[in-house]
C-alpha positions as CSV (number, residue, x, y, z in Angstrom):
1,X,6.9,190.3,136.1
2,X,5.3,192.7,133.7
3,X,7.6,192.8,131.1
4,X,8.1,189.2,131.3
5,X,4.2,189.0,130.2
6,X,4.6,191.2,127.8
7,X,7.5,189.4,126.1
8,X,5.6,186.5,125.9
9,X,2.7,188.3,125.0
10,X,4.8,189.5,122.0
11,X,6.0,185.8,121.4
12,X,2.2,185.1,120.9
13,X,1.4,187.4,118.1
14,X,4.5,186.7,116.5
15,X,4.1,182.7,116.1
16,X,0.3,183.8,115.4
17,X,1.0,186.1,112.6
18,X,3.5,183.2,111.4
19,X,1.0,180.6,111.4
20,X,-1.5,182.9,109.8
21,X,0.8,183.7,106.9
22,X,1.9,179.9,106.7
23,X,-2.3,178.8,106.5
24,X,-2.5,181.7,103.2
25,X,0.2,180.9,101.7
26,X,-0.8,176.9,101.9
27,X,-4.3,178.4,101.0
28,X,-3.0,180.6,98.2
29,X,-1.3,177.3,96.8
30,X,-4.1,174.6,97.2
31,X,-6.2,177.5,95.5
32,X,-4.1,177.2,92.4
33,X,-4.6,173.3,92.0
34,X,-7.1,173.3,89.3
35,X,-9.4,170.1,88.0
36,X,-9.2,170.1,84.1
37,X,-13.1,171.9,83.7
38,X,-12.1,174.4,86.1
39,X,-9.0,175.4,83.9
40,X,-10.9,175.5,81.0
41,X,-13.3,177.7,83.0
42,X,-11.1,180.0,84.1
43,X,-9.1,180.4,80.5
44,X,-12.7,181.1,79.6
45,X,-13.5,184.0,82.4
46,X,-10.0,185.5,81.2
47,X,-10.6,185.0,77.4
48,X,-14.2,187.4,78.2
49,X,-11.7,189.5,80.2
50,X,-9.9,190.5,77.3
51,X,-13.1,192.4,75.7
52,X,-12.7,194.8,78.4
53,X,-9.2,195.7,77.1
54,X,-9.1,199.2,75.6
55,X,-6.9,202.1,75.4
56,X,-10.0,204.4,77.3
57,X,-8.0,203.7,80.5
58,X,-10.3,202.2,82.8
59,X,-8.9,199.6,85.3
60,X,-7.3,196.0,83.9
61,X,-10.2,193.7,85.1
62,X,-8.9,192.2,88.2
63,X,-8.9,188.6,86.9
64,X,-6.2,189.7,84.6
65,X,-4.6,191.6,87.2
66,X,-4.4,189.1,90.0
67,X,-3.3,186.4,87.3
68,X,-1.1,183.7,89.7
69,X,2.1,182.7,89.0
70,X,0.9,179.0,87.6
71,X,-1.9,177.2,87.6
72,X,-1.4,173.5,88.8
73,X,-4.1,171.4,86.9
74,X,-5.1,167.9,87.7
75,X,-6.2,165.5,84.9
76,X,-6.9,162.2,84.9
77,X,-3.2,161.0,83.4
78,X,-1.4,163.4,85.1
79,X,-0.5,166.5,87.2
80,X,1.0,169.3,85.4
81,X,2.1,173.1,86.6
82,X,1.7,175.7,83.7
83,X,3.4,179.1,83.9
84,X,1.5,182.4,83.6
85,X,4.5,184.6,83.8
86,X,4.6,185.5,80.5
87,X,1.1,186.3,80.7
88,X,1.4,188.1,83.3
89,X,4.3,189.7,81.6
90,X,1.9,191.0,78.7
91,X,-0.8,192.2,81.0
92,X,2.3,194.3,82.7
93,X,3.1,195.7,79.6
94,X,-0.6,196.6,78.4
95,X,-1.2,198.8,81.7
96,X,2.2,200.9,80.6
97,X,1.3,201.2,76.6
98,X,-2.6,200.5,76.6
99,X,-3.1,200.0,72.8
100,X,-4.7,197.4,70.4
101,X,-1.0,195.6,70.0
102,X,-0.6,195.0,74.1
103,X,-4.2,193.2,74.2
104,X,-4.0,191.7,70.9
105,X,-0.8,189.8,72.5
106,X,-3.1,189.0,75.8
107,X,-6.1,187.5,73.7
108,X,-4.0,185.8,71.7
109,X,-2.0,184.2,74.5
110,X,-4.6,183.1,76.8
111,X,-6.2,181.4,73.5
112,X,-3.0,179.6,72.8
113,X,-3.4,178.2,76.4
114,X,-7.5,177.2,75.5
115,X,-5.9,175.3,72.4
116,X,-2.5,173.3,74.2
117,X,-5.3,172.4,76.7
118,X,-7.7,171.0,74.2
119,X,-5.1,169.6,72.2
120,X,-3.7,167.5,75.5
121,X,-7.1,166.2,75.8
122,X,-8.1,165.5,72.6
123,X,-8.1,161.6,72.3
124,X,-5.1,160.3,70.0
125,X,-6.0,159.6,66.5
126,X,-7.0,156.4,64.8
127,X,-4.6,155.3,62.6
128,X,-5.5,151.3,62.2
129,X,-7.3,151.9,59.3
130,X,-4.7,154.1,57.5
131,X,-2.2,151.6,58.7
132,X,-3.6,148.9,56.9
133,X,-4.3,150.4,54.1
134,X,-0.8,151.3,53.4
135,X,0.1,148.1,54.7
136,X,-1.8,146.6,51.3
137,X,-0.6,149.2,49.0
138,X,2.8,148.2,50.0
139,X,2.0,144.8,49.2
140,X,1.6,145.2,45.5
141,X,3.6,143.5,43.1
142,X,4.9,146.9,41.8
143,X,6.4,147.5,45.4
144,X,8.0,143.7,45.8
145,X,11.6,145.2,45.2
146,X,11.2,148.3,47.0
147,X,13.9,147.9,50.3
148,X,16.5,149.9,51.7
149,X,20.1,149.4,51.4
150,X,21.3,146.1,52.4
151,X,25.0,145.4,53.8
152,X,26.6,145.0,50.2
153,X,24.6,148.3,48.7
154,X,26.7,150.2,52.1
155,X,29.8,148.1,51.1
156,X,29.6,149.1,47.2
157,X,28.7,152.8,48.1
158,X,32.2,152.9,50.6
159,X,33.8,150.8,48.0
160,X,32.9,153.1,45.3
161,X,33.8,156.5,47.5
162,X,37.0,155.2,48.3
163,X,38.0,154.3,44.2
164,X,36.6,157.6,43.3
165,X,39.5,159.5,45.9
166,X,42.3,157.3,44.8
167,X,41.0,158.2,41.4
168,X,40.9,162.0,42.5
169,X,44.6,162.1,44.1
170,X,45.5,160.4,41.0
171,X,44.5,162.6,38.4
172,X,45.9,165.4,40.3
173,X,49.7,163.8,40.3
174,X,51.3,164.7,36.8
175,X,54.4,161.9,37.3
176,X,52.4,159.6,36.3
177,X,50.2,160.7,33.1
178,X,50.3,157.2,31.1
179,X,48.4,155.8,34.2
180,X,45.7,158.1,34.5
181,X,44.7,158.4,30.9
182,X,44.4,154.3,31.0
183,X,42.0,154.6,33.9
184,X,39.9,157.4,32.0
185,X,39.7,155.3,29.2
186,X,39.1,152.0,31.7
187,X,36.0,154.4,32.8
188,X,35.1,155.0,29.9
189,X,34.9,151.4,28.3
190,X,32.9,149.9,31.6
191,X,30.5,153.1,31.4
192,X,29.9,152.3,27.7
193,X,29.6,148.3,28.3
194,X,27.3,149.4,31.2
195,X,24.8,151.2,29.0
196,X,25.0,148.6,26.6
197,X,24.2,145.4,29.5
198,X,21.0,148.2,30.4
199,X,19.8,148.2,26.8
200,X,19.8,144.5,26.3
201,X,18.2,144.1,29.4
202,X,15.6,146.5,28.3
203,X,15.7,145.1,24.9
204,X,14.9,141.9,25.6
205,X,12.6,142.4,28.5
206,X,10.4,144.2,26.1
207,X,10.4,141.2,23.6
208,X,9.1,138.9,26.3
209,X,6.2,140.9,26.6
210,X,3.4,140.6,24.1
211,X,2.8,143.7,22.1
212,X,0.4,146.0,23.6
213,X,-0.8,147.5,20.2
214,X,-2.1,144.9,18.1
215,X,0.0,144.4,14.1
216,X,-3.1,145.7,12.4
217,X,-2.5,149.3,11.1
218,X,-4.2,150.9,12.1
219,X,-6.4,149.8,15.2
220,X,-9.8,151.6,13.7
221,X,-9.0,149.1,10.2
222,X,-10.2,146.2,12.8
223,X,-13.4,147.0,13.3
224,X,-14.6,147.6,17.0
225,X,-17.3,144.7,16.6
226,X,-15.0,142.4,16.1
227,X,-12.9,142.9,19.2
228,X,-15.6,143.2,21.4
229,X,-16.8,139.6,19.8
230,X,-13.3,138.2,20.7
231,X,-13.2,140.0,24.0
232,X,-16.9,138.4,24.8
233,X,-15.3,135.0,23.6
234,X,-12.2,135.1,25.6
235,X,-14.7,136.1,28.7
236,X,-16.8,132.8,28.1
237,X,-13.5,130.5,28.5
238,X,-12.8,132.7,31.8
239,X,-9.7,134.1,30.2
240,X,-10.6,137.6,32.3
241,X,-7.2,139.3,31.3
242,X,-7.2,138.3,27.8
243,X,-10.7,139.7,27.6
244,X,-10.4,142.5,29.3
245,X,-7.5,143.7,26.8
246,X,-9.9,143.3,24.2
247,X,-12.7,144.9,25.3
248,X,-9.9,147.8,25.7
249,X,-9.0,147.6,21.7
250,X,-12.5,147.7,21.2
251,X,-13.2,150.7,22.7
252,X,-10.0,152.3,21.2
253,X,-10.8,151.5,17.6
254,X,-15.1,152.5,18.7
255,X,-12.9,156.2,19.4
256,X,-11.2,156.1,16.4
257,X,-13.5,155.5,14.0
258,X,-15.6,157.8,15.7
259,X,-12.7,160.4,14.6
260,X,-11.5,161.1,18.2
261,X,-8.1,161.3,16.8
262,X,-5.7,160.6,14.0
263,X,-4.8,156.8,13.6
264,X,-1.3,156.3,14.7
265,X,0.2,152.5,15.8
266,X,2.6,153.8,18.2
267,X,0.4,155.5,20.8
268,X,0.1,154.0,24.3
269,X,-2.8,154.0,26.1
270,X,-1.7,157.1,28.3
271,X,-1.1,159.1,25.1
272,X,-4.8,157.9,24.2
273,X,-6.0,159.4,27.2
274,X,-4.4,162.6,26.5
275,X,-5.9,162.8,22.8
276,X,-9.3,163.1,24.5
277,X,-10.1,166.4,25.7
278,X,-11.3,167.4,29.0
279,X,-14.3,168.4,27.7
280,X,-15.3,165.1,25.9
281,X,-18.1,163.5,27.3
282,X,-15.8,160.0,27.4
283,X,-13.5,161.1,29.2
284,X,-14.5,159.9,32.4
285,X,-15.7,156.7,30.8
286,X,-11.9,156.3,29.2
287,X,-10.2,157.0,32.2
288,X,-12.1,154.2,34.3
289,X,-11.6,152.1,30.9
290,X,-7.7,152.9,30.9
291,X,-7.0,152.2,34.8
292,X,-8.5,148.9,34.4
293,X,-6.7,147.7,31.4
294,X,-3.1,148.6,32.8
295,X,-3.7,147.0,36.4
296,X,-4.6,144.2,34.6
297,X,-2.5,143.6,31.7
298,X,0.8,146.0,32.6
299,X,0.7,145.4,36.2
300,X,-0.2,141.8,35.6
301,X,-2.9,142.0,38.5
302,X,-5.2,139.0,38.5
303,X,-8.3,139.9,36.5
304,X,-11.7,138.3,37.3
305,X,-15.1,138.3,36.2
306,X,-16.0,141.8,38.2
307,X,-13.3,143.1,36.4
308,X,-14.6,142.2,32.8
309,X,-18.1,143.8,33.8
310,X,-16.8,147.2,34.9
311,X,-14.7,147.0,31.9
312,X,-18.0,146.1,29.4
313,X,-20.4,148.4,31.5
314,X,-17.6,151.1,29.9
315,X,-17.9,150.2,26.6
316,X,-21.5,150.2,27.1
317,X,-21.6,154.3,28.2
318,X,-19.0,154.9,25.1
319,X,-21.8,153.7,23.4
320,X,-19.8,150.7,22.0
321,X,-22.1,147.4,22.0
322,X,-23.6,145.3,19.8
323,X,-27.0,145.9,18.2
């Protein structure tokens, strides 16, 4: 009868130290399910930590020392379980070597963790506005015949690798010699009637386009009055590009006579720009003179009256207007 109450006596303690360990443990976990502030807390608490890291050896602080093996964190988009063992790891290591290296890798580790963290949280960036303003830049007439490669580019480009290997494993046969010296000089005929066809082009794409430099030689011999009379004329019949590549002229030939450079016809209004040193007090005022003028009249952009102001308020700080 006695031992019979002390086996169940036993059987007590056991299922009570069972349960006892099973409530920890369960403890121990739901201890470790953190709310976002209170990880950011506790990063913080083992960040301070760190200053206590020397090589005097006193004792690891025992936040660092007791670091879990995770830390489950609950946010408001979702739950997440981050590791520590590689933390724990370094602290491991820093209680065998003690030494400025061993914390440095601590600090730097928990300060990673701070920064991931933020970085989750961190709203995602507004990119509406720079959408849209690519979006418009794209539209320009300069980028209308920007694409990627259609179905017959891919077809030319297989078409054109597969000639070019026939080619390859022809040249490399000597039965046939005759044959391959007609293909080099095929290739070389089309290559030769292919630059010509791109210099026509270019040719007579240039001739549709009026000349940019006027047939006065050179621009200073038309005085700068008189294209900024013209300029001033063509603004008053609402002609806005004509008159704001006058007003341009005019300000060239204000430069020129003003000795800023040599006279030369052939300059374009980039090489202009360049004659003008840095130093030059209208520089600035050439540049914003310059930018107009060739989004207007080379990019063919529609010009309007604001246009023509900016364009005359430059002429004005070059000091070119009437009297």
């Amino acid at each position: 009868m006695t031992a019979r109450r002390t086996n169940i006596l036993a059987g007590l303690v056991i299922v009570g130290i069972i349960n006892a360990s099973c409530f920890c443990w369960a403890d121990s976990r739901a201890g470790n399910d953190l709310a976002a502030a209170e990880y950011r807390a506790e990063l913080d608490q083992l960040l301070v930590a760190t200053q206590q890291l020397d090589s005097s050896g006193r004792d690891t602080p025992p936040v660092l020392r007791d670091l879990p093996q995770s830390w489950r964190v609950r946010t408001e988009h979702q739950d997440f379980e981050i590791s520590a063992e590689s933390l724990r790891r370094d602290v491991r290591r820093f209680e065998q070597e003690r030494n400025v290296a061993t914390a440095s890798a601590i600090r730097s580790q928990i300060q990673s963790l701070h920064n991931d963290f933020d970085g989750f949280e961190r709203p995602p960036q507004d990119v509406t506005n720079s959408r849209q303003h690519l979006t418009t830049v794209l539209a320009r007439p300069e980028f209308r015949d920007v694409r990627g490669p259609t179905f017959l580019d891919r077809f030319a480009q297989r078409l054109l690798a597969i000639i070019i290997s026939l080619l390859e494993l022809l040249f490399r046969s000597s039965a046939i010699p005759t044959i391959s010296k007609l293909f080099v000089y095929g290739l070389i005929g089309l290559a030769v009637l292919t630059l010509g066809f791109l210099a026509y082009r270019q040719i007579k794409s240039a001739s549709e386009q009026e000349d940019v430099v006027p047939a006065d030689l050179p621009i200073s011999a038309r005085s700068w009055a008189l294209w900024l009379a013209e300029a001033r004329a063509a603004g008053a019949q609402n002609s806005w590009r004509e008159a704001i590549h006058l007003a341009y002229w005019a300000g060239i030939s204000f430069l020129e006579q003003q000795g800023a450079w040599q006279p030369d016809r052939a300059r374009t209004p980039r090489e202009y720009l360049c004659l003008l040193p840095s130093s030059s007090e209208h520089r600035e005022t050439l540049v914003a003179l310059t930018q107009i003028f060739e989004i207007t009249w080379y990019a063919k952009r529609e010009a309007d009256e604001g246009a023509f102001a900016h364009t005359m308020q430059a002429l004005e700080r070059l000091g070119c207007h009437s009297t």
